[in-house]
ROMILO-179319 format. One record per residue: residue in three letters; chain; x, y, z of N, C-alpha, C in turn. Coordinates in steps of 0.05 Angstrom, whole numbers, plus 5000, padded with zeros to 4 digits. Each point is the difference from the previous one (the first is absolute). Example, Ala and Ser with C-alpha at 12.3 -4.5 7.8 and 13.67 -1.06 7.14 Angstrom:
BEGIN
PAGU   residuo   cadena     nx     ny     nz    cax    cay    caz     cx     cy     cz
PAGU       ALA        A   5264   4886   5156   4982   5024   5000   5018   5024   5000
PAGU       SER        A   4993   5021   4986   5016   5024   5001   4985   5022   5014
This chain:
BEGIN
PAGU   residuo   cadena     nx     ny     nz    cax    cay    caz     cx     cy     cz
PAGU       UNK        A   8804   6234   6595   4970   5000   4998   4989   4976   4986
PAGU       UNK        A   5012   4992   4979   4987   4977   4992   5015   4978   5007
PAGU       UNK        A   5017   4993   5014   4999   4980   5013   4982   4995   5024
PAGU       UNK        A   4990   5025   5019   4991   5006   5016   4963   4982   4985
PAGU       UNK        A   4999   5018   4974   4968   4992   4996   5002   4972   4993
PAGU       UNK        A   5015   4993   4999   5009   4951   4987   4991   4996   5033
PAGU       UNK        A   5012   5013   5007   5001   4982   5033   4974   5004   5008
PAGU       UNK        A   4983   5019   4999   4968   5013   5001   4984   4978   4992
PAGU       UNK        A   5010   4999   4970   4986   4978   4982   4998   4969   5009
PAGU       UNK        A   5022   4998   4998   5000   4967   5012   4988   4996   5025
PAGU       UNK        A   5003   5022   5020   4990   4995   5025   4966   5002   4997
PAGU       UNK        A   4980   5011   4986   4984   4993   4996   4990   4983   4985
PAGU       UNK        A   5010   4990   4982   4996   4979   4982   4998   4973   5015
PAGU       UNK        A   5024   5002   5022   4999   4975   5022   4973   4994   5026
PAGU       UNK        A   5001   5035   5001   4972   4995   5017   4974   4997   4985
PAGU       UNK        A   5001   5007   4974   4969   4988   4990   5003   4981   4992
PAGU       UNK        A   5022   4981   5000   5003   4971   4981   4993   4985   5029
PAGU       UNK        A   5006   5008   5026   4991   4988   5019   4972   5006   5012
PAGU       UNK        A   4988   5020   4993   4976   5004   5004   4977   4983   4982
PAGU       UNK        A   5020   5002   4973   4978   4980   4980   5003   4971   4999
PAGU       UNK        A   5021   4989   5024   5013   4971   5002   4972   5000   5028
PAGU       UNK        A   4996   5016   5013   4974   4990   5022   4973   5007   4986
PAGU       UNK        A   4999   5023   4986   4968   4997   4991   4990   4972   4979
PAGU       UNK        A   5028   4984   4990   4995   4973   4987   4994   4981   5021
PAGU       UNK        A   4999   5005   5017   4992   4985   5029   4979   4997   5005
PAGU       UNK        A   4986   5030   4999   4968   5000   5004   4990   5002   4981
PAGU       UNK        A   4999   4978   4987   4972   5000   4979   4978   4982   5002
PAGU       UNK        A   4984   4991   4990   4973   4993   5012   4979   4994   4970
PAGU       UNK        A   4987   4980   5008   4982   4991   4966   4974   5011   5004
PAGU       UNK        A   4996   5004   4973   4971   5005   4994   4984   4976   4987
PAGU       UNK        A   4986   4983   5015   4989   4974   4986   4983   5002   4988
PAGU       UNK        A   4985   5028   5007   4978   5006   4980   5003   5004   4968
PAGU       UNK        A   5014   5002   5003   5011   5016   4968   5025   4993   4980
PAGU       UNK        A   5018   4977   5025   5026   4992   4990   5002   4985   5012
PAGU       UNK        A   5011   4971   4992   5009   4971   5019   5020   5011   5016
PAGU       UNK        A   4995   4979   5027   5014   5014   5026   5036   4999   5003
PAGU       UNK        A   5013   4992   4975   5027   4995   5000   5007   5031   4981
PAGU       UNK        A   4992   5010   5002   4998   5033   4979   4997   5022   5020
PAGU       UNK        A   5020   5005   5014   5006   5022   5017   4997   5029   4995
PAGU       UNK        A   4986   5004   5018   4999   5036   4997   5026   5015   5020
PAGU       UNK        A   5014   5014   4984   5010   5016   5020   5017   5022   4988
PAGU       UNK        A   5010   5022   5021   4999   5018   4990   5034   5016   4997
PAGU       UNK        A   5024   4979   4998   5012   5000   4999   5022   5021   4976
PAGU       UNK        A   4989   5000   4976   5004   5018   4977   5000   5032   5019
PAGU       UNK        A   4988   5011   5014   5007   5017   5017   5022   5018   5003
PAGU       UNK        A   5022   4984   5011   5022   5012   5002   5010   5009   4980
PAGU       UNK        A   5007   4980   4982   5005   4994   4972   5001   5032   4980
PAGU       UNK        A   4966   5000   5008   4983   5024   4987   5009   5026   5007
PAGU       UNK        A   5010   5008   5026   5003   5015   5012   5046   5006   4996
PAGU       UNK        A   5009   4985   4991   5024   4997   4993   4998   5007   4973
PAGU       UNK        A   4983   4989   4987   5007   5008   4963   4987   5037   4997
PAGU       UNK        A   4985   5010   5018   4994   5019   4992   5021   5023   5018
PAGU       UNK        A   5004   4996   5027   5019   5008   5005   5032   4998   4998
PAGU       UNK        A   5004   4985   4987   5031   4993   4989   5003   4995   4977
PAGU       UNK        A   4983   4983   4989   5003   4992   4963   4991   4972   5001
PAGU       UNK        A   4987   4989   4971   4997   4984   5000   5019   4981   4999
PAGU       UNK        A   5029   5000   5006   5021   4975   5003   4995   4992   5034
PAGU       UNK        A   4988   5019   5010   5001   5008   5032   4981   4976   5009
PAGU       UNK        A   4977   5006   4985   4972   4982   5003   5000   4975   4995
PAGU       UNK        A   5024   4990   4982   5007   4978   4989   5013   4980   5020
PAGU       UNK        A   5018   5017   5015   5020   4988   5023   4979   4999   5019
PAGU       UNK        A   4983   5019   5005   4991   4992   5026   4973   4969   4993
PAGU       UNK        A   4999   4995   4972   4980   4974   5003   5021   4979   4997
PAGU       UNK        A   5026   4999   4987   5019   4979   4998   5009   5000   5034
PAGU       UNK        A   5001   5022   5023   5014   4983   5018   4977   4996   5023
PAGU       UNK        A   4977   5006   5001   4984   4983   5008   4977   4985   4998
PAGU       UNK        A   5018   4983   4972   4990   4970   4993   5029   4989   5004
PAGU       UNK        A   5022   5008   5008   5021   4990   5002   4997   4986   5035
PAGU       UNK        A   4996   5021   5012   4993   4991   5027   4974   4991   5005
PAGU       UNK        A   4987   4998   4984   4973   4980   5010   5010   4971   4989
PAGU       UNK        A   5020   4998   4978   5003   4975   4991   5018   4983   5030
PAGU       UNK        A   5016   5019   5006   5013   4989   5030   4989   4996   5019
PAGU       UNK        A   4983   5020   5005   4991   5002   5034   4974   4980   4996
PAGU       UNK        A   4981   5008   4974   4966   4981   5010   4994   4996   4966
PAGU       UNK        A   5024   4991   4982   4988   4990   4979   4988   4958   5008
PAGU       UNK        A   4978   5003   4983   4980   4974   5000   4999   4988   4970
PAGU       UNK        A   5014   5024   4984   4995   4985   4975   5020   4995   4979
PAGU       UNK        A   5018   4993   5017   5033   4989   4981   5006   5030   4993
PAGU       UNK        A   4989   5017   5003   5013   5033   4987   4983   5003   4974
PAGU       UNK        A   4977   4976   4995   4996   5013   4978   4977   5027   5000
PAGU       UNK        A   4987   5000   5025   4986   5022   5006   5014   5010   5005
PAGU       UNK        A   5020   5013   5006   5012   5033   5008   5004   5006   4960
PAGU       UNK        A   5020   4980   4998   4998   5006   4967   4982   5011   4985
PAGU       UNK        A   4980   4992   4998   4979   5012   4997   4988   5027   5006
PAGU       UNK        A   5002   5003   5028   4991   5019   5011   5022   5023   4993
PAGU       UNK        A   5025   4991   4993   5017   5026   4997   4997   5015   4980
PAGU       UNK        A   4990   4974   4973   4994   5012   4974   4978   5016   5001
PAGU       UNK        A   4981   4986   5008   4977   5025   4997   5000   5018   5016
PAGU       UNK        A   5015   5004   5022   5007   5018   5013   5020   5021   4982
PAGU       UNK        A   5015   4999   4999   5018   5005   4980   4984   5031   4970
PAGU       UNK        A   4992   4970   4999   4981   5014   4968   4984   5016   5011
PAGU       UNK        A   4984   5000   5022   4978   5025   5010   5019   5026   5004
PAGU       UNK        A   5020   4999   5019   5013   5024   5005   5016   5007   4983
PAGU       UNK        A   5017   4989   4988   5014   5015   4977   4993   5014   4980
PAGU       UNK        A   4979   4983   4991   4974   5013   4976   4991   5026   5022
PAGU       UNK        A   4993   4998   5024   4985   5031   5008   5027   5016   5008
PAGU       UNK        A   5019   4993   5003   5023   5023   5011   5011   5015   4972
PAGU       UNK        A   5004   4975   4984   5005   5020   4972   4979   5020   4990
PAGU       UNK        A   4982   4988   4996   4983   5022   4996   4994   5028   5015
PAGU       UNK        A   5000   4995   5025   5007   5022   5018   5027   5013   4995
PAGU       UNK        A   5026   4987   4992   5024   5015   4998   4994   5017   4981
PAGU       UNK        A   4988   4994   4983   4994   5022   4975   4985   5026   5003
PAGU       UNK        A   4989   5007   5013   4983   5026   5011   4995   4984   5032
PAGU       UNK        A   5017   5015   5010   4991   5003   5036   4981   5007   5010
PAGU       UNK        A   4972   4997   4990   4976   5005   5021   4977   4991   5002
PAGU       UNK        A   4988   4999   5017   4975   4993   5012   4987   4980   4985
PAGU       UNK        A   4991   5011   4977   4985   4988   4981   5015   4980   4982
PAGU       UNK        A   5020   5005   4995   5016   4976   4996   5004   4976   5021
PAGU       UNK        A   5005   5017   5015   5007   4969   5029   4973   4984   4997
PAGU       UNK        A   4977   5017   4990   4975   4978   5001   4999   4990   4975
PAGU       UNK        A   5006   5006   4978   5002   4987   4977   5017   4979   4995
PAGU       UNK        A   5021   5006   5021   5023   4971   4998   4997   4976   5007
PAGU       UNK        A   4988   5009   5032   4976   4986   5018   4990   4975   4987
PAGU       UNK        A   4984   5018   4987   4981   4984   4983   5006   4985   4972
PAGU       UNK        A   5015   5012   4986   5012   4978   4976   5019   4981   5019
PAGU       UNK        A   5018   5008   5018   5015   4977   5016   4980   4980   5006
PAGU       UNK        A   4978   5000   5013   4975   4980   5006   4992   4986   4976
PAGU       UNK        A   4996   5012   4975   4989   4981   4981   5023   4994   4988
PAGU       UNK        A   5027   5010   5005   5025   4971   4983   5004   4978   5014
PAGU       UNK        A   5003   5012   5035   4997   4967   5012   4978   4982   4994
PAGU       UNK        A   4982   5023   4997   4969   4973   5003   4998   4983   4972
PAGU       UNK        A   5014   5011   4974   5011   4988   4977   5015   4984   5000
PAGU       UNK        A   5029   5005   5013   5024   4981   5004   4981   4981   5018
PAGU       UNK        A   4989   5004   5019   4994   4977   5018   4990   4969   4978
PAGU       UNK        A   4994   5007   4986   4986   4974   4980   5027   4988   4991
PAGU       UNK        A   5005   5009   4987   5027   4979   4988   5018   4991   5017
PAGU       UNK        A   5008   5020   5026   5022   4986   5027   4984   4982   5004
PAGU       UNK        A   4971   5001   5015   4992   4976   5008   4995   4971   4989
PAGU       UNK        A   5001   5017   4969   4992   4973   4979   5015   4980   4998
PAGU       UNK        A   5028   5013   5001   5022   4988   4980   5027   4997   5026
PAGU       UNK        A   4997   5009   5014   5019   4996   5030   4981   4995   5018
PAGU       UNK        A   4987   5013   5021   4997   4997   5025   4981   4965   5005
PAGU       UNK        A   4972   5005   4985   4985   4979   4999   5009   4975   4998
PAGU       UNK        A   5020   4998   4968   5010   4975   5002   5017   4984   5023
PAGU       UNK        A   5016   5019   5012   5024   4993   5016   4975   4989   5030
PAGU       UNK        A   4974   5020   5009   4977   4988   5014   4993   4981   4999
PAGU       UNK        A   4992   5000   4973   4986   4960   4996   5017   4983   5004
PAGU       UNK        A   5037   5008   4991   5010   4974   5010   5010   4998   5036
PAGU       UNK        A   4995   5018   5006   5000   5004   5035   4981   4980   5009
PAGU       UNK        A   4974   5019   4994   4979   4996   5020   4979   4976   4994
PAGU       UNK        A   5009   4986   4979   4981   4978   4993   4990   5009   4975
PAGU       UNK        A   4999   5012   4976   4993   4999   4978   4986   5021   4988
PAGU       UNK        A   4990   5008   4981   4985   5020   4983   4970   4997   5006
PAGU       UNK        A   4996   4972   4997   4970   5004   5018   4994   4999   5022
PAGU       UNK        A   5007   5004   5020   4997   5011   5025   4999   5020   5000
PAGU       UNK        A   5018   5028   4988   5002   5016   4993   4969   5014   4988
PAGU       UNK        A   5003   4987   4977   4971   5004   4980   4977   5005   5017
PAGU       UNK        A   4995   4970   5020   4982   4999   5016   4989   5022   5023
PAGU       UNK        A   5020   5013   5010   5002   5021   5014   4982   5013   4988
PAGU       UNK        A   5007   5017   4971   4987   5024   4988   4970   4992   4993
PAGU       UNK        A   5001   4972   5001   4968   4990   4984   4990   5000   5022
PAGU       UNK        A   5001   5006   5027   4983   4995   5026   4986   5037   5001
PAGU       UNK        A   5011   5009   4979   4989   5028   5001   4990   5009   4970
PAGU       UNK        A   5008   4984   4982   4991   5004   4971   4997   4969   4987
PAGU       UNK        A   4977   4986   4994   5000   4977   4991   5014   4995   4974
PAGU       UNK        A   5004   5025   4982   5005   4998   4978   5029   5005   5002
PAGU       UNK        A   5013   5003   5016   5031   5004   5005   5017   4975   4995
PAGU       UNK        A   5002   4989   4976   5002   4978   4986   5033   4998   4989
PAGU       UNK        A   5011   5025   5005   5030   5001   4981   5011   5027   5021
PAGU       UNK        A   5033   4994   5004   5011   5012   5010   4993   5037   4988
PAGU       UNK        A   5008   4991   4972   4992   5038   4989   4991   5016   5015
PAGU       UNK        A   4971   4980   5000   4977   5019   5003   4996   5011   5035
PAGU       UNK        A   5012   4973   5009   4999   5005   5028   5017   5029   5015
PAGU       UNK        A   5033   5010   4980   5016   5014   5004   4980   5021   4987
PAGU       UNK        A   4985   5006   4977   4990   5020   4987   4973   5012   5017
PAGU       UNK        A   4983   4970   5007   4974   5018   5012   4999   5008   5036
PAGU       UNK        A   5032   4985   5010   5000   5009   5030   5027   5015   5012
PAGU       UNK        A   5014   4988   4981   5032   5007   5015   5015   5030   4987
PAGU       UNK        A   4983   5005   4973   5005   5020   4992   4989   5024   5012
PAGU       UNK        A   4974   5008   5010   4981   5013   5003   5013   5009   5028
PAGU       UNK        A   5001   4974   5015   5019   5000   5023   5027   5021   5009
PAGU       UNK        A   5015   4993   4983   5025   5006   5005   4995   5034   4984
PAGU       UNK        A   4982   5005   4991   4999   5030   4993   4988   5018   5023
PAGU       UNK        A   4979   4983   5009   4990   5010   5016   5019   5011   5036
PAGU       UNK        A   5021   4982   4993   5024   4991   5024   5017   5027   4990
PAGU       UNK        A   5006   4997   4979   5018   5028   4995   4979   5030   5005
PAGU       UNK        A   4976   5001   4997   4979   5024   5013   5003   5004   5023
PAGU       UNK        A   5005   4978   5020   4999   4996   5022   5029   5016   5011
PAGU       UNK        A   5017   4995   4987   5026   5011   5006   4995   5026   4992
PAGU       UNK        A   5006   5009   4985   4988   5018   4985   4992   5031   5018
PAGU       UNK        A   4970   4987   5006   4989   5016   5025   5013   4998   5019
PAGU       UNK        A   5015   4986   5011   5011   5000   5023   5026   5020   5005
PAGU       UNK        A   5009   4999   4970   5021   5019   4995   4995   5032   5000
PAGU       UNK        A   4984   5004   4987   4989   5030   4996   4993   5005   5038
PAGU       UNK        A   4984   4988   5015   4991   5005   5023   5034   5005   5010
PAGU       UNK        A   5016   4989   5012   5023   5000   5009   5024   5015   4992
PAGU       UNK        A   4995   4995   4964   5036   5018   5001   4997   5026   5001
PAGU       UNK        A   4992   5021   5014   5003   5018   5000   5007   5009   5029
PAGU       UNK        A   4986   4990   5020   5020   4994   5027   5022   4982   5003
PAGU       UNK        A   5001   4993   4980   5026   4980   5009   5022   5013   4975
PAGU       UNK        A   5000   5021   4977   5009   5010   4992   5028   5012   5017
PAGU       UNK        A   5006   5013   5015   5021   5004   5007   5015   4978   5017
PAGU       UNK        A   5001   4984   5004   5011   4973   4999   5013   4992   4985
PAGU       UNK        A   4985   4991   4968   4997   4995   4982   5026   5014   4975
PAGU       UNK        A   4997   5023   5016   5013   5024   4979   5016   5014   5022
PAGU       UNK        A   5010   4991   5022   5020   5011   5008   5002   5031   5014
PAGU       UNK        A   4974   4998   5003   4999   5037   5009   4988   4996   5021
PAGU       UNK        A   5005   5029   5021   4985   5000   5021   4982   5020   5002
């Protein structure tokens, strides 16, 4: 029997790590609100749906192996965006699966939800500060080009900080809501799947 439920496990773990290796496919900018190299998408998904139905080590693997295969199949940024994206990926679902491992229900899954959303949207400041950005500027032509971006929507967007604090943070919380809801709508039909029952 429990070899039987490993083999369960992994076999979904593989189909949502490939499900969340295409929803990193479709993402799409908001220029109103965020410079157009700041992707929306809704990839954390699977992720979300693995840490609550398997554990948060579950949710972990499924954002490490598809940033693994986006770095192969359609990475553009030396890998330092999947990196990125794994961590705060990472930190959203683990933070909400643990907390859900602790009392199994409802109201929890939305409380995990939701502190998972504001640790990524926290961690997002310092990954971007201190890894992702820099390794950008020396890619794509520099820090102010960069800068320039955010000042075409805030004049006063004068320093990386503030740029990660008054857009990218707000952002990426709002990105984990987005999952979030998407999860509550879904896992309950897709629950026996998920959990092995018919």
């Amino acid at each position: 029997m429990k070899t039987k439920n490993h083999v369960r496990e992994l076999t979904v773990t593989a189909m949502l790590s490939a499900i969340g290796f295409v929803l990193m496919m479709v993402d799409f900018s908001l220029p109103m609100f965020i410079p157009f190299f700041v992707k929306m998408d809704i990839s954390e998904l699977p992720a979300l749906l693995a840490s609550f139905s398997l554990g948060p080590v579950y949710g972990a693997a499924v954002c490490l192996i598809k940033n693994i295969l986006a770095a192969i199949f359609h990475g553009s940024t030396g890998g330092i965006g999947e990196v990125c994206n794994f961590l705060l990926g990472a930190a959203f679902t683990v933070t909400a699966g643990l907390i859900y491992k602790h009392h199994k229900s409802r109201k929890m899954a939305v409380v995990g939800a939701l502190v998972g959303s504001v640790v990524m949207a926290l961690i997002s400041v310092p990954v971007n500060y201190f890894i992702t950005y820099p390794v950008y500027a020396q890619m794509f032509g520099g820090m102010d080009l960069i800068l320039g971006a955010y000042q075409e929507l805030n004049p006063n967007a004068t320093s990386l900080l503030f740029c990660l604090v008054m857009f990218n943070l707000p952002f990426t919380f709002v990105k984990g809501l987005l999952d979030s809801v998407i999860c509550f709508l879904i896992y309950k039909p897709l629950s026996p799947i998920l959990h092995g029952r018919r």
